[in-house]
mmCIF file of the N, C-alpha and C atoms, coordinates in Angstrom:
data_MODEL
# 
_entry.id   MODEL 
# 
loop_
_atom_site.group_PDB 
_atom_site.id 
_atom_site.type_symbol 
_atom_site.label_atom_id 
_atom_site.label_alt_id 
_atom_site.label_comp_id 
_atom_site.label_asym_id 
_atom_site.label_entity_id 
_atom_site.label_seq_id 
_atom_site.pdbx_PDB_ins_code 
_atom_site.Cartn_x 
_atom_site.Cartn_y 
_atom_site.Cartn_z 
_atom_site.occupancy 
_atom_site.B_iso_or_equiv 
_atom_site.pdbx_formal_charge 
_atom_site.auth_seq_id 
_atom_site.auth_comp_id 
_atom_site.auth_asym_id 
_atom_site.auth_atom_id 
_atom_site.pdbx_PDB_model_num 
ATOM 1   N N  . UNK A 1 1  ? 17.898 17.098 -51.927 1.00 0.00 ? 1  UNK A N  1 
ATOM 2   C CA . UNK A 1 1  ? 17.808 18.420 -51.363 1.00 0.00 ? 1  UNK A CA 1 
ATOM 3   C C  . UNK A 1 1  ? 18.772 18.508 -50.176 1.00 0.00 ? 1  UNK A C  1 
ATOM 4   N N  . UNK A 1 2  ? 19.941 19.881 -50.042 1.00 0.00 ? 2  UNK A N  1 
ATOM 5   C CA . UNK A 1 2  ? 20.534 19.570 -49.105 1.00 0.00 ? 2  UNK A CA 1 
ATOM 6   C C  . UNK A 1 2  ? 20.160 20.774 -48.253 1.00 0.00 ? 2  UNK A C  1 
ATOM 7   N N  . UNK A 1 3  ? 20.081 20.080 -46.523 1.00 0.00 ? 3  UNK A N  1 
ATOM 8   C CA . UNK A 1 3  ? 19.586 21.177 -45.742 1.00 0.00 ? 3  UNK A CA 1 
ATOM 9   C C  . UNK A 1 3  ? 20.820 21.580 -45.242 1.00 0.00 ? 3  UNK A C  1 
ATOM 10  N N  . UNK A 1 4  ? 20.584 23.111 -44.738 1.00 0.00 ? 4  UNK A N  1 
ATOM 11  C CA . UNK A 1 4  ? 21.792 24.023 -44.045 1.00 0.00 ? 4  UNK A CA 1 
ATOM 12  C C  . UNK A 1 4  ? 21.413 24.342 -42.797 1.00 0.00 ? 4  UNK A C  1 
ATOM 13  N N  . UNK A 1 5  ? 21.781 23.715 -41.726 1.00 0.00 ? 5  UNK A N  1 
ATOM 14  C CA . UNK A 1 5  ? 21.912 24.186 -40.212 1.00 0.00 ? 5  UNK A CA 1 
ATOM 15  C C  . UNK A 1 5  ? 22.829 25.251 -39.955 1.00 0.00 ? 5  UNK A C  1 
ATOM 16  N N  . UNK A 1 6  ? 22.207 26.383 -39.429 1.00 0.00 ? 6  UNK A N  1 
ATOM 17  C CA . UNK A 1 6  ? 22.991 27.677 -38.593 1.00 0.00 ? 6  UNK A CA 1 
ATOM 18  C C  . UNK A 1 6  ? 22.866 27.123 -37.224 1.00 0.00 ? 6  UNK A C  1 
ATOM 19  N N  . UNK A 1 7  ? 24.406 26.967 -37.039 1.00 0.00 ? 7  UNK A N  1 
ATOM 20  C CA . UNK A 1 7  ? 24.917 26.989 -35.581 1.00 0.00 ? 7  UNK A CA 1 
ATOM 21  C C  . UNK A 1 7  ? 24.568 28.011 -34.461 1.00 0.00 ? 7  UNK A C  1 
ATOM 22  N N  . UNK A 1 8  ? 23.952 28.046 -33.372 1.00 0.00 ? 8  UNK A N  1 
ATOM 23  C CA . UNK A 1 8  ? 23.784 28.723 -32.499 1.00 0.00 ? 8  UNK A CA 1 
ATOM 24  C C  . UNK A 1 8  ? 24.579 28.918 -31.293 1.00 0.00 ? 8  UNK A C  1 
ATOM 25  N N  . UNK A 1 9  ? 25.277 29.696 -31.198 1.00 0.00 ? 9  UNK A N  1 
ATOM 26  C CA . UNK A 1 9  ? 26.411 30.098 -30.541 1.00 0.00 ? 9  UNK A CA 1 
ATOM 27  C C  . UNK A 1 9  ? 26.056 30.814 -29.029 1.00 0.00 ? 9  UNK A C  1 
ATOM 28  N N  . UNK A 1 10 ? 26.183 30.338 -27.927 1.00 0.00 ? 10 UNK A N  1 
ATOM 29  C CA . UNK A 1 10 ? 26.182 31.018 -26.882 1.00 0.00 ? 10 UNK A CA 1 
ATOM 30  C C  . UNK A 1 10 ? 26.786 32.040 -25.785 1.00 0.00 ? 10 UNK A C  1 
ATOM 31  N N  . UNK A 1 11 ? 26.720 33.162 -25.499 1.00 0.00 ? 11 UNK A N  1 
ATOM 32  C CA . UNK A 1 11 ? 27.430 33.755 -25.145 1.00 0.00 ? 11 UNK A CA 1 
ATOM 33  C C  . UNK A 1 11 ? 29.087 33.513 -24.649 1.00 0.00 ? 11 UNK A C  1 
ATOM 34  N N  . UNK A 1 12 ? 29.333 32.506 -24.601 1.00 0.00 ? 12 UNK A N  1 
ATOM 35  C CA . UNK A 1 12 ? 30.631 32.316 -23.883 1.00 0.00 ? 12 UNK A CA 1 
ATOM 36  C C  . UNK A 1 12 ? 31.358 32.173 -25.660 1.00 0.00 ? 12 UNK A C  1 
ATOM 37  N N  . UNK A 1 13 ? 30.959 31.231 -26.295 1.00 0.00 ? 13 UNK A N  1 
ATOM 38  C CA . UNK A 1 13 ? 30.752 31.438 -27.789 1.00 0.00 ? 13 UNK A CA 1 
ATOM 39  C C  . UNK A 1 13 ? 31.346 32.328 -28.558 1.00 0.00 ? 13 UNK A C  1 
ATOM 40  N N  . UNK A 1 14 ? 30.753 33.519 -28.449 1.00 0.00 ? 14 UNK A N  1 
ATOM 41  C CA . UNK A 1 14 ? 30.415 34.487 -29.216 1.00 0.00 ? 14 UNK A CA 1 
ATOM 42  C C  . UNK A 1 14 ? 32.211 35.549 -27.984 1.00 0.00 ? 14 UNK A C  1 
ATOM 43  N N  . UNK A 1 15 ? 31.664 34.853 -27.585 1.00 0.00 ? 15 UNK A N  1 
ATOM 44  C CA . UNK A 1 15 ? 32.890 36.009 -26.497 1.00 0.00 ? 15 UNK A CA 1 
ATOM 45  C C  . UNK A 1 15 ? 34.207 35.824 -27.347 1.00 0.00 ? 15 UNK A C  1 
ATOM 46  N N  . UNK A 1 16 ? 34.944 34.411 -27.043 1.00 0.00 ? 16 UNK A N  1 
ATOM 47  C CA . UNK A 1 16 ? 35.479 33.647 -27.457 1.00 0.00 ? 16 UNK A CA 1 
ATOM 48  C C  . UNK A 1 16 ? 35.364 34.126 -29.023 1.00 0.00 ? 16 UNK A C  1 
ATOM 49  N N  . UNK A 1 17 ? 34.913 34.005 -29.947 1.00 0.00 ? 17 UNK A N  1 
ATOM 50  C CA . UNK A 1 17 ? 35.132 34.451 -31.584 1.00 0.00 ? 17 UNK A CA 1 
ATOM 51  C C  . UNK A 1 17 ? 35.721 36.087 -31.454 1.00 0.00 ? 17 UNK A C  1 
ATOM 52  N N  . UNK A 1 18 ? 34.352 36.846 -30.775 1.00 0.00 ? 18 UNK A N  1 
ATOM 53  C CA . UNK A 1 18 ? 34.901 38.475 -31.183 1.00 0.00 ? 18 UNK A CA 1 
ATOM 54  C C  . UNK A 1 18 ? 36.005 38.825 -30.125 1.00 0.00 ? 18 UNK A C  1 
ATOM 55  N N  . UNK A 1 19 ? 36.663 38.469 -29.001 1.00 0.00 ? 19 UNK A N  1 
ATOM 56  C CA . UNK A 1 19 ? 37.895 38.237 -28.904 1.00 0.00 ? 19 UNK A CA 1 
ATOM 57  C C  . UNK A 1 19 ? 37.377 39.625 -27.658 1.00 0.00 ? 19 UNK A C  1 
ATOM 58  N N  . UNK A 1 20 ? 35.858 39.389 -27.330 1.00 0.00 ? 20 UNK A N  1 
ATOM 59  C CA . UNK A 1 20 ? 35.859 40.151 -26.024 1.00 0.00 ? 20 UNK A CA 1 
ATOM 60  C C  . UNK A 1 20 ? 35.401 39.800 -24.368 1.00 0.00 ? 20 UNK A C  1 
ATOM 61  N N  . UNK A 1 21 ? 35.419 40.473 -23.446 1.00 0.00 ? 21 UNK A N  1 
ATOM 62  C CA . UNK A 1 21 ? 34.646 39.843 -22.697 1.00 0.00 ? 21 UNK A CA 1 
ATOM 63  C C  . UNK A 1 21 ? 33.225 39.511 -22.628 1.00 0.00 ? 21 UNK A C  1 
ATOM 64  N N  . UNK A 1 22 ? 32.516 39.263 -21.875 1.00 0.00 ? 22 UNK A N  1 
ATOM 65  C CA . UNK A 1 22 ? 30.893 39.113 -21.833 1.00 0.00 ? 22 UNK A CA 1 
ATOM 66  C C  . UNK A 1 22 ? 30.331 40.253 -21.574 1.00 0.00 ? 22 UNK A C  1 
ATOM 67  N N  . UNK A 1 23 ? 30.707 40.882 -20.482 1.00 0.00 ? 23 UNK A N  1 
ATOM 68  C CA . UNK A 1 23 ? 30.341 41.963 -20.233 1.00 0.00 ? 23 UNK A CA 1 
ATOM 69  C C  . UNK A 1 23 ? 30.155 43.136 -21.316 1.00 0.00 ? 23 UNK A C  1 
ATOM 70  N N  . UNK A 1 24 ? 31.805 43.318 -22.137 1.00 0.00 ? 24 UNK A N  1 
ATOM 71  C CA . UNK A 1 24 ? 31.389 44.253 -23.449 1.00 0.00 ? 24 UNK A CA 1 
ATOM 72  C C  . UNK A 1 24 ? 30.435 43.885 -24.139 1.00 0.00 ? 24 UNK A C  1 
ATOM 73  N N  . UNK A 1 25 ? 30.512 42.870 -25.026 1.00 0.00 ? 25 UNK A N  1 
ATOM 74  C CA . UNK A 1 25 ? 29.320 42.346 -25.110 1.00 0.00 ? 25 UNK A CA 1 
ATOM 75  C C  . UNK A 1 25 ? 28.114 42.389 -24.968 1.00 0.00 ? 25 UNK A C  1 
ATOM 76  N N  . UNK A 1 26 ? 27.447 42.592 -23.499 1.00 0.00 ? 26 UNK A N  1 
ATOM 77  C CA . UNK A 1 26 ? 26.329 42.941 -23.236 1.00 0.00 ? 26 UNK A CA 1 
ATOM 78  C C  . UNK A 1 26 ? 25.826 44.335 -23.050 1.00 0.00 ? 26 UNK A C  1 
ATOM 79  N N  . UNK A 1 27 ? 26.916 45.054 -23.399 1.00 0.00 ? 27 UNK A N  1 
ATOM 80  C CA . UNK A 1 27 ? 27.042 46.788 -22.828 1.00 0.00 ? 27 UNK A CA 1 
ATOM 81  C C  . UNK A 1 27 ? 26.732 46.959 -24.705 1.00 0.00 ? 27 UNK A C  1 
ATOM 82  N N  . UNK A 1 28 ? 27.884 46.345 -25.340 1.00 0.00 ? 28 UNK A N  1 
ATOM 83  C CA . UNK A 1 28 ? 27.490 46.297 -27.159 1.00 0.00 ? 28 UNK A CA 1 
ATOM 84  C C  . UNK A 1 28 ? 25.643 46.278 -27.267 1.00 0.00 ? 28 UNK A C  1 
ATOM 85  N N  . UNK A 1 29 ? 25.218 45.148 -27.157 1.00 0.00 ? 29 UNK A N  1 
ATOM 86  C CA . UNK A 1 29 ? 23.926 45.004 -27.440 1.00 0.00 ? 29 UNK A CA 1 
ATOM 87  C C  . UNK A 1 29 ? 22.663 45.642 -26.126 1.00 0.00 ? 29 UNK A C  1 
ATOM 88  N N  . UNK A 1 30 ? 22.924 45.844 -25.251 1.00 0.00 ? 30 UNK A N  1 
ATOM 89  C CA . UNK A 1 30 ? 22.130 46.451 -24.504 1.00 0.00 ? 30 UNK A CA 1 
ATOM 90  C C  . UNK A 1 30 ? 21.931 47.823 -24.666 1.00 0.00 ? 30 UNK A C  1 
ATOM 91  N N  . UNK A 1 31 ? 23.480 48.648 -24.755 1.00 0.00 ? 31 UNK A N  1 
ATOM 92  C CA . UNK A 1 31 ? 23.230 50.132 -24.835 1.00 0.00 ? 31 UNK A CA 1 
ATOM 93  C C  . UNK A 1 31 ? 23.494 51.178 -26.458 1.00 0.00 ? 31 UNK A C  1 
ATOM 94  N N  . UNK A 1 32 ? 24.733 50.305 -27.169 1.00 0.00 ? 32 UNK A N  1 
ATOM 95  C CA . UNK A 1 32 ? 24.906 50.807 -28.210 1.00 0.00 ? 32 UNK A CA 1 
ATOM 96  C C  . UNK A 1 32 ? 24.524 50.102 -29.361 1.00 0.00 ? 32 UNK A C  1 
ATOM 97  N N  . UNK A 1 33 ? 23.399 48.776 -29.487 1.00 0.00 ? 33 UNK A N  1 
ATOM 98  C CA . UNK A 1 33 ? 22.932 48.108 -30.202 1.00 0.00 ? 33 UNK A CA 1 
ATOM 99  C C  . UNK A 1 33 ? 23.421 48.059 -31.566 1.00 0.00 ? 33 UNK A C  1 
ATOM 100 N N  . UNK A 1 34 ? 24.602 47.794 -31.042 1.00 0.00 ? 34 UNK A N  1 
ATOM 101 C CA . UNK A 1 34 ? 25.558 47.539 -32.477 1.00 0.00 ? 34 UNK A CA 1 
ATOM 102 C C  . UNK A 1 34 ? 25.728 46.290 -32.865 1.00 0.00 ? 34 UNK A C  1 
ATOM 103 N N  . UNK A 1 35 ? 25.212 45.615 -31.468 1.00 0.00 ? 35 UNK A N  1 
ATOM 104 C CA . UNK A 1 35 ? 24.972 43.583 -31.586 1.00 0.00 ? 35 UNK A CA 1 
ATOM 105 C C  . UNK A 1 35 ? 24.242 43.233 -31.877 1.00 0.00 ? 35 UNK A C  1 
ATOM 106 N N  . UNK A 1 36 ? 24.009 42.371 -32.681 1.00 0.00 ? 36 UNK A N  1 
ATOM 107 C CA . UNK A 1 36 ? 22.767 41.474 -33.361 1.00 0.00 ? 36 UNK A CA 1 
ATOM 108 C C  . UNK A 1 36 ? 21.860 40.997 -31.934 1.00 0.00 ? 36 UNK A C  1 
ATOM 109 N N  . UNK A 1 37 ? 20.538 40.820 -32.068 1.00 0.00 ? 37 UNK A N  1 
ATOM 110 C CA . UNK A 1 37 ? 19.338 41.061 -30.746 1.00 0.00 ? 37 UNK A CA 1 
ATOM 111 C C  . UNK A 1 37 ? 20.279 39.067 -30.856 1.00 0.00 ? 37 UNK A C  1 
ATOM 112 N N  . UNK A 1 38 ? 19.901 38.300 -29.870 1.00 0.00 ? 38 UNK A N  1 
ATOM 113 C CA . UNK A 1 38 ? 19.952 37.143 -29.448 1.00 0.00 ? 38 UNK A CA 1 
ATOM 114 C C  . UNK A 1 38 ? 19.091 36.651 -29.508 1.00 0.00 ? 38 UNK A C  1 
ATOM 115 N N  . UNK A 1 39 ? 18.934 35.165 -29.588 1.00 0.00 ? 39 UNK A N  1 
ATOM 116 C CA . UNK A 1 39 ? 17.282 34.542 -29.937 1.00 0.00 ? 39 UNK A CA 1 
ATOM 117 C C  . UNK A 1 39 ? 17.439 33.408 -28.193 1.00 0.00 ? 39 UNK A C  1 
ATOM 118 N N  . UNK A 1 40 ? 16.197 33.634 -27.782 1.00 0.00 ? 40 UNK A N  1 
ATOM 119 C CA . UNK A 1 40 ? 16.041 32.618 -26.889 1.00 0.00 ? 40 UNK A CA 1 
ATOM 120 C C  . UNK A 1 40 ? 16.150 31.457 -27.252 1.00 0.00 ? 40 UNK A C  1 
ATOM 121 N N  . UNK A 1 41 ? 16.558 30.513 -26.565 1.00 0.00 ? 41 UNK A N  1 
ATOM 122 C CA . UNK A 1 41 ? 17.012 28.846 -27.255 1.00 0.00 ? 41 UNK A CA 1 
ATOM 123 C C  . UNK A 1 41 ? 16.191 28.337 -25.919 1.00 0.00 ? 41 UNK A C  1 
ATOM 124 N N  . UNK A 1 42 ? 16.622 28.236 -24.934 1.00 0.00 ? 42 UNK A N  1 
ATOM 125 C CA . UNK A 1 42 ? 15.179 27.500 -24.478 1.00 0.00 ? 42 UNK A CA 1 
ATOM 126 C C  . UNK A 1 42 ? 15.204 28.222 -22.647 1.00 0.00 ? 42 UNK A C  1 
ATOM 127 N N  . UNK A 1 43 ? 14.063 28.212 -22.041 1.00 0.00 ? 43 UNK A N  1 
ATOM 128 C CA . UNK A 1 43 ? 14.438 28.868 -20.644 1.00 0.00 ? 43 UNK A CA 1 
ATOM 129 C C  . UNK A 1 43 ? 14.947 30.405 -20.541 1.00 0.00 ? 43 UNK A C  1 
ATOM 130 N N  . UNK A 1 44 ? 15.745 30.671 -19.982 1.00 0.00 ? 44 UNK A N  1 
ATOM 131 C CA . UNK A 1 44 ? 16.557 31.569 -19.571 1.00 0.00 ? 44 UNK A CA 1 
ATOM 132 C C  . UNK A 1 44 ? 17.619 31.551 -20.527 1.00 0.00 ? 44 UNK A C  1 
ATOM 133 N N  . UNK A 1 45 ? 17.831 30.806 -21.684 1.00 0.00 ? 45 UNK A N  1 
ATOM 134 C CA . UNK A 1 45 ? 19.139 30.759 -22.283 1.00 0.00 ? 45 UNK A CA 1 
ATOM 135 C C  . UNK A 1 45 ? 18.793 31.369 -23.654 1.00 0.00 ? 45 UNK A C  1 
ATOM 136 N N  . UNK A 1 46 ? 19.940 32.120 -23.999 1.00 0.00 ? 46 UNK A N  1 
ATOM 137 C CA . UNK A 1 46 ? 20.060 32.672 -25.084 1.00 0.00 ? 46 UNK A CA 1 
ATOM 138 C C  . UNK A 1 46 ? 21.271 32.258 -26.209 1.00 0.00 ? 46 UNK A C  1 
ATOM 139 N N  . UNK A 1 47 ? 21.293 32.940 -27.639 1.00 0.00 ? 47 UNK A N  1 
ATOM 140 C CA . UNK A 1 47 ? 22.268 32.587 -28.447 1.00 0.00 ? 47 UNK A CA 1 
ATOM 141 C C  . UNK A 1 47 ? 21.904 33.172 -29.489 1.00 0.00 ? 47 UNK A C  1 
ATOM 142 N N  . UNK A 1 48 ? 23.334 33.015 -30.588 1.00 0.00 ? 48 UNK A N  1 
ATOM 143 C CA . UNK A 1 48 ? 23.221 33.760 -31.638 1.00 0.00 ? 48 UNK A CA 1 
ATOM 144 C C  . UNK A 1 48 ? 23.742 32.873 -32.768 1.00 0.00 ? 48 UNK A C  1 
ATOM 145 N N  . UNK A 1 49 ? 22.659 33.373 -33.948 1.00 0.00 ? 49 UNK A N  1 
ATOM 146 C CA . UNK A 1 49 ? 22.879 32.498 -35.026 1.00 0.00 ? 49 UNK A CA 1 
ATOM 147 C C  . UNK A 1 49 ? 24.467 32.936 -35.654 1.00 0.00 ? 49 UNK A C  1 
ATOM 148 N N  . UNK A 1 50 ? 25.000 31.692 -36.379 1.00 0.00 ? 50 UNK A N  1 
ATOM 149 C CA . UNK A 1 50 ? 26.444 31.980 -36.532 1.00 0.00 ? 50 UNK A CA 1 
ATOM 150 C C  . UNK A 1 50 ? 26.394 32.430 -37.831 1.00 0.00 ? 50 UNK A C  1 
ATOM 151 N N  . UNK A 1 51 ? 25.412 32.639 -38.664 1.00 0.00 ? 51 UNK A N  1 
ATOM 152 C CA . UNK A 1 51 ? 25.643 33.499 -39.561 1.00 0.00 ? 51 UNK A CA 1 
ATOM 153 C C  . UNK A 1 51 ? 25.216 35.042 -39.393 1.00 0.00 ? 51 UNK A C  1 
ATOM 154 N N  . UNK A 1 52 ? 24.546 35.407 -38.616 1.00 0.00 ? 52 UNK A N  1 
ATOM 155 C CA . UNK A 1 52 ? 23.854 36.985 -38.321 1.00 0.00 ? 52 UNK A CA 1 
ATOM 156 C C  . UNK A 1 52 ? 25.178 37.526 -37.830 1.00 0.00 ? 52 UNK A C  1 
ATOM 157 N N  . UNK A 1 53 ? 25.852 36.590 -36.538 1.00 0.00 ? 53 UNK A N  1 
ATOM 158 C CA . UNK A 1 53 ? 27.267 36.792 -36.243 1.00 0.00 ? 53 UNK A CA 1 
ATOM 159 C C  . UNK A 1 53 ? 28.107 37.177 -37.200 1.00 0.00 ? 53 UNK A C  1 
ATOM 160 N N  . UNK A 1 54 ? 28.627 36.654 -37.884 1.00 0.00 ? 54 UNK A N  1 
ATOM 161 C CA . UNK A 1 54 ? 29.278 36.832 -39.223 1.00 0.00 ? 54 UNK A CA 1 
ATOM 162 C C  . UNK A 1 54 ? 29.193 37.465 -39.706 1.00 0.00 ? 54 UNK A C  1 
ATOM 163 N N  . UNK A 1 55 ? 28.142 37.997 -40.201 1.00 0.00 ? 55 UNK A N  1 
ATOM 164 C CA . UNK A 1 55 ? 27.579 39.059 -40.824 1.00 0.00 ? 55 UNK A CA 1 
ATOM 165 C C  . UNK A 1 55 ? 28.238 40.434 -40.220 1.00 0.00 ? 55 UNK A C  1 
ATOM 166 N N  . UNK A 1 56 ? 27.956 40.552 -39.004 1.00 0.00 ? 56 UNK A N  1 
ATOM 167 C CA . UNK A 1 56 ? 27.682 41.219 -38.060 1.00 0.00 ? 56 UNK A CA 1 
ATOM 168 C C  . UNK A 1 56 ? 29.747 41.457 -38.020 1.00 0.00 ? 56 UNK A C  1 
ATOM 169 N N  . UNK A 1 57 ? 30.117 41.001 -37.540 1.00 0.00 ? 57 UNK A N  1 
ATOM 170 C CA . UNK A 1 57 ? 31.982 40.788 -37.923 1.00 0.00 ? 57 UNK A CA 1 
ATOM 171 C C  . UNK A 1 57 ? 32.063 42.021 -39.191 1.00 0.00 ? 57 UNK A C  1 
ATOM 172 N N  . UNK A 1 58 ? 31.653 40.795 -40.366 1.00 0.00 ? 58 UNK A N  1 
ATOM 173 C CA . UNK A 1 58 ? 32.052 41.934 -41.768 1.00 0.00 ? 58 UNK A CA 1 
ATOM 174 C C  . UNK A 1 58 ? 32.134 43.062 -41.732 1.00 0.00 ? 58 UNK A C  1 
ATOM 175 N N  . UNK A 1 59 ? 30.486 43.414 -41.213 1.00 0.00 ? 59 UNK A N  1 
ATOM 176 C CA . UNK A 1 59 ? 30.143 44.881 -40.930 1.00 0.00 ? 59 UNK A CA 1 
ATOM 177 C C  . UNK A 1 59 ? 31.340 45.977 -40.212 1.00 0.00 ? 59 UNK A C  1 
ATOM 178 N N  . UNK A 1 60 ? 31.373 45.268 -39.013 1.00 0.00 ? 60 UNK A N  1 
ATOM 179 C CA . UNK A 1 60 ? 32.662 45.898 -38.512 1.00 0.00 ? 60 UNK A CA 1 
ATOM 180 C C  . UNK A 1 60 ? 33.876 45.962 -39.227 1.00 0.00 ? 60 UNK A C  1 
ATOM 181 N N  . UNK A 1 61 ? 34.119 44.802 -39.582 1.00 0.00 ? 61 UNK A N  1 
ATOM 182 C CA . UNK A 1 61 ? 35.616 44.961 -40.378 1.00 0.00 ? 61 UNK A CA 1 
ATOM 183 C C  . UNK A 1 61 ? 35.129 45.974 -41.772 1.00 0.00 ? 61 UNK A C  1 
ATOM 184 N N  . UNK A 1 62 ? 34.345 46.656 -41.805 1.00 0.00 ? 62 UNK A N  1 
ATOM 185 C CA . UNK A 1 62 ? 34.125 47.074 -43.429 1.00 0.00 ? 62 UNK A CA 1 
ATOM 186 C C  . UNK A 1 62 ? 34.284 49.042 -42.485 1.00 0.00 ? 62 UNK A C  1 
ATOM 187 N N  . UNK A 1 63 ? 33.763 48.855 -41.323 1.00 0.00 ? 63 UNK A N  1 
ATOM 188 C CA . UNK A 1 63 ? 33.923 50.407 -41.085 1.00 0.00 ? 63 UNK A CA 1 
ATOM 189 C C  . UNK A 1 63 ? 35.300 50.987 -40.179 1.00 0.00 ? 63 UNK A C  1 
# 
């Protein structure tokens, strides 16, 4: 049986792939919730699975 780990990507992460700052970013998912929600990873820290990400890319590139 083979298992599949989704990478969890952290904001600096995720900045770095969609080629924006952090700030857009947080203005994306805070006000125009066009960003996939973030999953707490542990504490105060957050992240995003690298396939919802992906996903989330396509989408854009499709409109």
């Amino acid at each position: 049986m083979t298992q599949h780990f989704d990478s969890i990507l952290n904001l600096d992460e995720v900045s770095e792939i969609v080629g924006k700052n952090k700030r857009t970013l947080w203005r994306w998912w805070a006000k125009d919730k066009t960003m996939p929600e973030p999953l707490k990873v542990r504490g105060r820290a957050i992240g995003w699975r690298k396939s919802t990400l992906d996903a989330w890319l396509d989408q854009l590139g499709d409109m």
